[in-house]
C-alpha positions in Angstrom: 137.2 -2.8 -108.6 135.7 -5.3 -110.6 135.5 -5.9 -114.4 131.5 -5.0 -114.0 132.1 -2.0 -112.1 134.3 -0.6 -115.0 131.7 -1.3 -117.5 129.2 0.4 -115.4 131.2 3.2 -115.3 132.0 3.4 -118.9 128.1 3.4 -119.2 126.9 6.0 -116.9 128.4 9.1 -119.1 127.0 7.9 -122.6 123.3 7.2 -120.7 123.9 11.0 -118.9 124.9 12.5 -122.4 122.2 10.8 -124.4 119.9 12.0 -121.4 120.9 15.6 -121.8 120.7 15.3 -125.7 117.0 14.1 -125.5 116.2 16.7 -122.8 117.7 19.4 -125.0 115.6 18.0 -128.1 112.2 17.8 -126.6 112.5 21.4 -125.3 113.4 22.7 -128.4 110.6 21.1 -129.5 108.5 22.9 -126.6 110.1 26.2 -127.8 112.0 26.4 -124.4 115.0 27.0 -126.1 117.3 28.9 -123.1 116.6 25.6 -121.1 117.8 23.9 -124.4 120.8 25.7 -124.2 121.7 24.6 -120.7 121.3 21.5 -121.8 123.4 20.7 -124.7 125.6 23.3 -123.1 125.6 20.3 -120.4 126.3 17.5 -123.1 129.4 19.3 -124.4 131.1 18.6 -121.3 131.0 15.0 -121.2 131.7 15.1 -125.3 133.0 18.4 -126.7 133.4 17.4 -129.8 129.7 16.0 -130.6 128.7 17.7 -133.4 125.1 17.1 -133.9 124.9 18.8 -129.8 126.5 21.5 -131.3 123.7 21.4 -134.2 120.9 21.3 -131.9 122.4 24.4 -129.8 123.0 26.3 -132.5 119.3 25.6 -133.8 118.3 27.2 -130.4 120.4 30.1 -130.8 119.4 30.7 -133.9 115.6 31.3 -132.8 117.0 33.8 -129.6 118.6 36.0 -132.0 121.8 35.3 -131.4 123.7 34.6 -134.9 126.9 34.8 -133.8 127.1 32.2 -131.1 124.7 30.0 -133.9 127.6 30.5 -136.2 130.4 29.6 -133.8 128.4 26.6 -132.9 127.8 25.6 -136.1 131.4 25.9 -137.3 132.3 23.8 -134.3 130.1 20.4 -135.9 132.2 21.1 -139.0 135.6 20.9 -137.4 136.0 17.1 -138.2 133.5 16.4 -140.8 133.5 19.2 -143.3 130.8 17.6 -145.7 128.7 17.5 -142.3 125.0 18.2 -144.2 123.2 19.3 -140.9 126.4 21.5 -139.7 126.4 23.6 -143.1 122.9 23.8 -142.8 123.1 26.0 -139.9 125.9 27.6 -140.6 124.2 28.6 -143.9 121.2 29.6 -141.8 123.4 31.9 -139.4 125.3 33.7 -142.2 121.6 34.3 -143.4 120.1 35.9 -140.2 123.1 37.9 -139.8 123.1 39.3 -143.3 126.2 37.5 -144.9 123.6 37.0 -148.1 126.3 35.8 -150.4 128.4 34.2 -147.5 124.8 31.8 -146.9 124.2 31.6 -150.6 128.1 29.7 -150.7 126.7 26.8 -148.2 123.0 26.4 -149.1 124.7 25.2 -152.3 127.3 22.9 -150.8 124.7 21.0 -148.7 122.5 20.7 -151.9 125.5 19.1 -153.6 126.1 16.7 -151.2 122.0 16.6 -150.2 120.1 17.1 -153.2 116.9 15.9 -151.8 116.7 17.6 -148.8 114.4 20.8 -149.9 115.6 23.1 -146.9 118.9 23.6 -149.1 116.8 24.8 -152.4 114.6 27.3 -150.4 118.0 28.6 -148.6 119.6 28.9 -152.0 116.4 30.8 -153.0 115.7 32.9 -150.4 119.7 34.0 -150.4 119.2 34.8 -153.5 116.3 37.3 -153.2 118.0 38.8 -150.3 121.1 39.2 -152.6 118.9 40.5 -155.2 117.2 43.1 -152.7 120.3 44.2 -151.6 122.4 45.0 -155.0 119.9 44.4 -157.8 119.3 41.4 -159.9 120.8 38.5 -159.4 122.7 38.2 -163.1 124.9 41.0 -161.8 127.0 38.9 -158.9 129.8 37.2 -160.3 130.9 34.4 -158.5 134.0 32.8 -159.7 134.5 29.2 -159.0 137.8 29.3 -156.7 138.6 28.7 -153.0 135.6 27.5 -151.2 133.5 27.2 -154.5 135.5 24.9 -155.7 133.4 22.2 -153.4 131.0 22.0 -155.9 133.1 21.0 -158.6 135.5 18.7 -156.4 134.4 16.7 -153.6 138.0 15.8 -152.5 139.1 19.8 -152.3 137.4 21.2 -149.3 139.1 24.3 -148.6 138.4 26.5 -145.6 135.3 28.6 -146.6 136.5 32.4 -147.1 135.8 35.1 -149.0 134.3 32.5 -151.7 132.3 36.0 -152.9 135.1 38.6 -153.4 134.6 39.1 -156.6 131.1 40.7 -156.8 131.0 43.7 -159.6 133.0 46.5 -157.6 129.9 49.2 -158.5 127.6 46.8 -156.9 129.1 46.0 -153.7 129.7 50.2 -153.3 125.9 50.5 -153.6 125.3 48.4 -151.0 127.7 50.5 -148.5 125.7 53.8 -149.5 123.5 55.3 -146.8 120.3 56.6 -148.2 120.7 60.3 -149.3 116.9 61.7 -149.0 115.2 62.5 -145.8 112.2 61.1 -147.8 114.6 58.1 -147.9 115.2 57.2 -144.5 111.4 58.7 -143.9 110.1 55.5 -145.7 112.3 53.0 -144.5 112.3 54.0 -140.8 108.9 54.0 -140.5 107.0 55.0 -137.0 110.8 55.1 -135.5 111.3 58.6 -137.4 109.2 60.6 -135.5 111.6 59.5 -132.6 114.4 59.9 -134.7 113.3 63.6 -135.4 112.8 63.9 -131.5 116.1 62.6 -130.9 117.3 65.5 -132.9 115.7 68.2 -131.2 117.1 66.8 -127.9 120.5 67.1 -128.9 119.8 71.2 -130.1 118.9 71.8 -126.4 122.4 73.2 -124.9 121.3 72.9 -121.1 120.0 69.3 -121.7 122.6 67.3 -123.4 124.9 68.9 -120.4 123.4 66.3 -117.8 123.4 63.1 -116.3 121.7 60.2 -116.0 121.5 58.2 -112.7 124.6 55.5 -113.7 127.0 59.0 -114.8 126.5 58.7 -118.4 126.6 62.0 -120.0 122.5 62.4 -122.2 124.1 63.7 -124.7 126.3 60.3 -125.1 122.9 58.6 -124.7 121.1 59.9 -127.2 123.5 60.2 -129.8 124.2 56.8 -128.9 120.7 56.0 -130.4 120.9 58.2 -133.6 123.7 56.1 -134.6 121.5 53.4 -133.6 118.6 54.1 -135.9 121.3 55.2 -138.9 122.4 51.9 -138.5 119.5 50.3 -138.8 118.6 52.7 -141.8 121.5 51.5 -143.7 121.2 48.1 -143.1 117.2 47.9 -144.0 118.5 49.6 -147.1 121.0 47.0 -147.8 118.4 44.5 -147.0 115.8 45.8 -149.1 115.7 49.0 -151.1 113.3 51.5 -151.4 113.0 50.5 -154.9 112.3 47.4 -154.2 109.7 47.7 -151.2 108.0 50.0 -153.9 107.3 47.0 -155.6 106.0 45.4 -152.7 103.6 48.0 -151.6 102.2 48.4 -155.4 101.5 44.6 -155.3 100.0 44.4 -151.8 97.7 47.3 -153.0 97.0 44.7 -155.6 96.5 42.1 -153.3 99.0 39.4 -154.2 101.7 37.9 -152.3 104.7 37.3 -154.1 106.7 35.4 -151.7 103.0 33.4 -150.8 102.3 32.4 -155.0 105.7 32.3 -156.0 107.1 29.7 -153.7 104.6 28.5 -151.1 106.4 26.3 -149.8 109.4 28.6 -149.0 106.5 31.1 -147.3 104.9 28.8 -145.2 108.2 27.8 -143.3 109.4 31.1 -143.0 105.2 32.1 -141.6 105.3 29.1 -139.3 108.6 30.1 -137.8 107.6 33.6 -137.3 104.2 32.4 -135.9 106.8 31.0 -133.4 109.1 33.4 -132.5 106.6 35.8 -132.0 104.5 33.1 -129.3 108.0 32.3 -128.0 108.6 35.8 -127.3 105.6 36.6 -125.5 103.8 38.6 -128.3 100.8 36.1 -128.2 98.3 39.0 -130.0 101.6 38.8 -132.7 101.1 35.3 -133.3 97.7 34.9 -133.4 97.0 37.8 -135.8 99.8 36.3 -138.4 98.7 32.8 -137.5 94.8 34.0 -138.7 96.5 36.0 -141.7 98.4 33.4 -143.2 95.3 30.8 -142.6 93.5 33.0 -145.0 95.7 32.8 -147.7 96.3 29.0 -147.0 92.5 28.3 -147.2 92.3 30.2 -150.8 95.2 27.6 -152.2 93.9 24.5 -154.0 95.5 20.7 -152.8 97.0 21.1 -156.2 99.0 23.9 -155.2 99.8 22.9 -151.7 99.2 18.6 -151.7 99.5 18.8 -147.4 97.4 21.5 -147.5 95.5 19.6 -144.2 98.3 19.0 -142.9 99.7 22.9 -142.8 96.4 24.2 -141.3 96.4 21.9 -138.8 99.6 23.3 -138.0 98.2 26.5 -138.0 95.3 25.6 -136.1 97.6 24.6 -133.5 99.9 27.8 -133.5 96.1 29.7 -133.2 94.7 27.4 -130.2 98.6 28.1 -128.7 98.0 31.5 -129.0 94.9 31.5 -126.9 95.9 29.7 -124.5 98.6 32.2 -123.4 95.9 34.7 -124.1 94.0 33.0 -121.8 90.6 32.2 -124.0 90.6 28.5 -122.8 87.2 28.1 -124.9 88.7 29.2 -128.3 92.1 27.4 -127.4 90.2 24.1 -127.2 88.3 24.8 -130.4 91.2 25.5 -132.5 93.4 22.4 -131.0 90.4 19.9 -131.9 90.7 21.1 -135.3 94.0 20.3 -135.4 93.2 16.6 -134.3 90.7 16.2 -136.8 93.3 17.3 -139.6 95.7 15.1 -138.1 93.7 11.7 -138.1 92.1 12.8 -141.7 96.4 12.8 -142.8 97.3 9.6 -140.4 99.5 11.7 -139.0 101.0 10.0 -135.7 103.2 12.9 -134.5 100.3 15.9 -135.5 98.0 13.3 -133.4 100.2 13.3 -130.2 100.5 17.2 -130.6 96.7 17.6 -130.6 96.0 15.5 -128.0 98.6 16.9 -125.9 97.1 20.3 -125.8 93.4 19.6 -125.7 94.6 17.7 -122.5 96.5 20.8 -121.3 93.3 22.9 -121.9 90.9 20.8 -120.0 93.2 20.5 -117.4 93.9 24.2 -116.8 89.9 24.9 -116.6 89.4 22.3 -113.9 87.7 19.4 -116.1 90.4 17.0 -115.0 88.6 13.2 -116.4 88.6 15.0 -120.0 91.9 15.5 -119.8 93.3 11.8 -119.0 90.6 11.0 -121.5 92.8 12.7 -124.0 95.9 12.6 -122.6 95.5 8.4 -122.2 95.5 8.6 -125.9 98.3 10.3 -126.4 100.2 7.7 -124.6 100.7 4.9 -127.3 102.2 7.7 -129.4 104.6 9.3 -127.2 108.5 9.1 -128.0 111.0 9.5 -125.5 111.4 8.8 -121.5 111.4 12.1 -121.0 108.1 12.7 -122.6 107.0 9.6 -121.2 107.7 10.2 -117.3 105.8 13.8 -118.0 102.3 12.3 -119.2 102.6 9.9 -116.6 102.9 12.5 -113.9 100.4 14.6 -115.5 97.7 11.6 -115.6 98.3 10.8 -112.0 98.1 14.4 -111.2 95.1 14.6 -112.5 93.7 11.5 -110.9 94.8 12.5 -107.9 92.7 15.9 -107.8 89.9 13.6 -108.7 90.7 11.4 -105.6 91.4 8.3 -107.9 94.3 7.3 -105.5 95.1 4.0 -106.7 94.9 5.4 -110.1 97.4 8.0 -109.2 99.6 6.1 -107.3 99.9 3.4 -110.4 100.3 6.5 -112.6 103.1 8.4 -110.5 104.8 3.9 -110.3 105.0 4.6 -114.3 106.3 8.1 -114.2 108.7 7.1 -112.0 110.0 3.9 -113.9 110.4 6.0 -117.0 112.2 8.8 -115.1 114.8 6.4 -113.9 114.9 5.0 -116.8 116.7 7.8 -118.7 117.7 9.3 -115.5 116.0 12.8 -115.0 117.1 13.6 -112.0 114.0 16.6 -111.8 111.3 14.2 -113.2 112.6 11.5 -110.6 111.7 14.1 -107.7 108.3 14.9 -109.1 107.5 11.9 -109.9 108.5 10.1 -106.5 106.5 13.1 -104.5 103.6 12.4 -106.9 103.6 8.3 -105.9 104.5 9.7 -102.0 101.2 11.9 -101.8 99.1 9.4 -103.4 100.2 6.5 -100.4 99.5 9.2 -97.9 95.7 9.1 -99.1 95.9 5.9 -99.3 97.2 5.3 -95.7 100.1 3.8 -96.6 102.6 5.6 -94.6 105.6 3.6 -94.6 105.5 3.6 -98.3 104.4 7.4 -98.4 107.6 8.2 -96.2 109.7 6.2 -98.6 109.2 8.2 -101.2 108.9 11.5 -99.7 112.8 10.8 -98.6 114.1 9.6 -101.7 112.5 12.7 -103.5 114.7 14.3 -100.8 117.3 12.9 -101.7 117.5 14.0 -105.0 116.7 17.6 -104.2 120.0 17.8 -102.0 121.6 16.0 -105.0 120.1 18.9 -106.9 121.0 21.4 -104.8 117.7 22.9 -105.1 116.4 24.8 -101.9 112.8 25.1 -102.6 112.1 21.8 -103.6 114.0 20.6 -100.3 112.3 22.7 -98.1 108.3 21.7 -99.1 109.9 17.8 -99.5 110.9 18.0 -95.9 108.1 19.8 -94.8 105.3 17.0 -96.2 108.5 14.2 -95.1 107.4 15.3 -91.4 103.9 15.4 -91.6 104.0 12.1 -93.1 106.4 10.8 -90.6 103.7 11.9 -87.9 101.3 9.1 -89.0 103.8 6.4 -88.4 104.2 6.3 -84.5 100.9 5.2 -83.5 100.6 2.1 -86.7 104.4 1.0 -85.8 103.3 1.0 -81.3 100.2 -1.2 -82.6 102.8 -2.9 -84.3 105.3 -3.4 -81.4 102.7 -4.0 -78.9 101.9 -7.4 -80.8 105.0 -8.4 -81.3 105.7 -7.7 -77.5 102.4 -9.6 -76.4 103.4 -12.6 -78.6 107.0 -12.2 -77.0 105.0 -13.0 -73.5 103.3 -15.7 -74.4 105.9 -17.6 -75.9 108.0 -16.8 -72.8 105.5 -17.5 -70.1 104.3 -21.0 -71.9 107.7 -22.3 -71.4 107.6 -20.9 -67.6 110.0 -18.2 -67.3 108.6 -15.1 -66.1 111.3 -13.0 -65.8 110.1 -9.8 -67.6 108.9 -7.7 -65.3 109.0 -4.4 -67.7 108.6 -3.5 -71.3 109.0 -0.3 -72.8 108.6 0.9 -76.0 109.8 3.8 -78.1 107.4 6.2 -78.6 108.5 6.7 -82.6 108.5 2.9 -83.0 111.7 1.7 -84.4 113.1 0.3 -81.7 111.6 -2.0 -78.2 113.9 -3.6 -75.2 112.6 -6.0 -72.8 114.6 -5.6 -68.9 114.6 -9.0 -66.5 115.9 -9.5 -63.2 119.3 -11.3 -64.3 
């Protein structure tokens, strides 16, 4: 092996892992966040220790619920590099989601030490803080004492293991918190619709003959359904932990008031927490969810002055994009495209590149799910100077030439699929490679350009098996033969010429020793027979 070969192969895992990375970034982005997963997941095995792939994973478990593989993941970027802002971030964020209040409260204020400017820490140290004060009264009342872990934000050079850092809260304080509420009226209130079912539940379990069966997997019903009593108490304590009767009394007396507290005392802190609700609740499948909380929280962001909110645009542009998101799953095409324009105008108003390339993206998307294909490479066209990333790159590509192609714009799709395929190699995606390659393939096929049609048809093939993907292989090597039936009859006209011009050459120089030529029917291969 040569000295070149060695680089090359030095190379191909850090262009694969930084392949993977971006892949698992831009569908985050997309709100495709299992596929995320797989991705990073992917990346960790070519460098285990890479803590910002552990970052972005945990980011993506975060918004599927799962806390405690955030936090493991999260923990993980701060094995090496303790002072790691982006790692304590999430891990902050986890201990947050999974109820640690005063655990979260700890690491929103490291990263502000070593951050100060980055506002995510402040709202984290706030909204800890309310959740703390929820949970066992006012602030004032949690001592923390600066030791162990705490003692980061007097010291940069002592970084202990973070532990415990709140053991000390007021004895009283921390009982309260354990308490399960002691009123039916109580757990009435903070269950909600669920205590009609919890009621129900009840009754089940007084009926003798009942809880004495089965259900089809053997588990005994009454197993089952005490199984969900202790369910609901659990989620009864921890609601009370979370926020107290006392305290949603509050809330509901202000609401009848018709304030927001959490909207006019900290806007800024609302609208992150609205937007990523908006989006868990879209990425979920509620689209009715997200579109009525999208519409609330437009209402009370259309109410604030540029005073109170300076990007004001800029956030209900956002939200007109959440909106038009919405009805596109919905599948009201016409109010989809209405809202996503808005968010383009917004967006060129703020000179806002990224916003921009969001808009156009999904105005293009509408148009060309309702058929109107030259609208959407009208739009989509202008997207392309502001894309970032091969990976988005080789996917408007495909999408243009898609498009041209149902328009029978050959050429145009053929050049289009020659760019999508370009950008797929170059951050080699092995999945946009294929599509791309079987875009270019059925574009020469209308064009008559066999040969080059085959071509690509069996390097898209090729990939498949390399992908192991069945499906893909199967209509590849279905259109691969039809293709391949086009060729015979262009390569006989092509043999036959070179045959005739064999005998012409031949019998000018008087030898006329071919007496019979025959020709392989596919083409690819001729022999000439003489008398010697």
């Amino acid at each position: 092996m040569s000295d070149t070969d060695g680089v090359h192969d030095g190379q191909r895992p850090k262009g694969v892992f930084s392949t993977l990375m971006a892949d698992g970034d831009w569908l985050y982005t997309k709100g495709e966040y299992k596929k995320a997963i797989d991705s990073y997941t992917t990346a960790l095995t070519l460098k285990p220790d890479d803590k910002t792939c552990f970052v972005g994973r945990a980011k993506c478990y975060l918004k599927m619920g799962q806390s405690d593989n955030a936090l493991k993941d999260a923990e993980a970027s701060l094995k090496e590099d303790k002072s790691f802002f982006e790692g304590l971030y999430q891990k902050a964020e986890a201990l947050y989601y999974m109820g640690e209040f005063e655990f979260a409260l700890v690491f929103y204020h490291r990263g502000q030490k070593l951050r100060p400017q980055i506002q995510e820490f402040r709202l984290g140290i706030q909204k800890a803080q309310e959740a703390i004060e929820n949970s066992v009264g006012n602030p004032s009342f949690v001592k923390l004492e600066i030791k162990g872990d705490l003692s980061f934000l007097q010291k940069d050079e002592e970084r202990a293991q973070p532990i415990a850092a709140i053991q000390h809260l007021t004895t009283k304080k921390k009982q309260q918190t354990l308490k399960t509420p002691k009123s039916e009226k109580t757990t009435k209130q903070l269950l909600g619709e669920f205590y009609s079912d919890k009621k129900y539940l009840e009754n089940l379990l007084k009926d003798e003959d009942l809880v004495k069966g089965k259900t089809k997997g053997g588990e005994r019903l009454q197993d089952v359904i005490q199984g969900c009593l202790t369910y609901l108490d659990t989620c009864t304590e921890f609601w009370n932990q979370e926020k107290p009767i006392s305290a949603q009394e509050k809330e509901r007396k202000l609401m009848q008031q018709k304030t927001l507290p959490s909207a006019t005392s900290d806007p800024a802190q609302f609208l992150l927490k609205s937007l990523d609700d908006i989006d868990a609740e879209l990425t979920s499948g509620n689209a009715e969810g997200s579109l009525k909380k999208a519409e609330e929280v437009m209402k009370i962001v259309q109410g604030w002055s540029e005073k109170e909110v300076p990007n004001k645009k800029e956030v209900l542009g956002s939200l007109h994009s959440c909106i038009g998101n919405a009805f596109i799953d919905l599948g009201d095409l016409g109010k989809a495209l209405d809202h996503h324009q808005k968010d383009l105008e917004f967006a060129k108003q703020c000179k806002l590149p990224d916003a921009m390339s969001r808009a156009l993206d999904n105005i293009g998307r509408v148009y060309a799910q309702i058929g109107q294909f030259s609208q959407a490479i009208e739009f989509w066209e202008k997207k392309i100077p502001l894309v970032r990333g091969g990976l988005e790159k080789t996917w408007l590509f495909h999408e243009i030439g898609w498009c041209y192609l149902e328009l029978n714009r050959h050429e145009e799709a053929r050049d289009c699929g020659v760019r999508s395929v370009a950008a797929a190699d170059e951050i080699a995606d092995e999945k946009w490679q294929i599509n791309a390659n079987v875009l270019v393939a059925q574009s020469e096929l209308k064009l008559g350009n066999f040969e080059s049609c085959v071509s690509h048809f069996e390097r898209a093939l090729t990939l498949a098996q390399l992908q192991e993907d069945d499906s893909a292989m199967n209509v590849i090597q279905k259109a691969l033969d039809e293709a391949k039936q086009h060729l015979p009859q262009v390569k006989r006209v092509h043999v036959y010429a070179k045959l005739c011009l064999v005998i012409i050459q031949k019998e000018t120089r008087g030898q006329r020793h071919y007496r019979q030529l025959h020709c392989n029917l596919t083409g690819t291969w001729w022999c000439v027979k003489s008398d010697f």
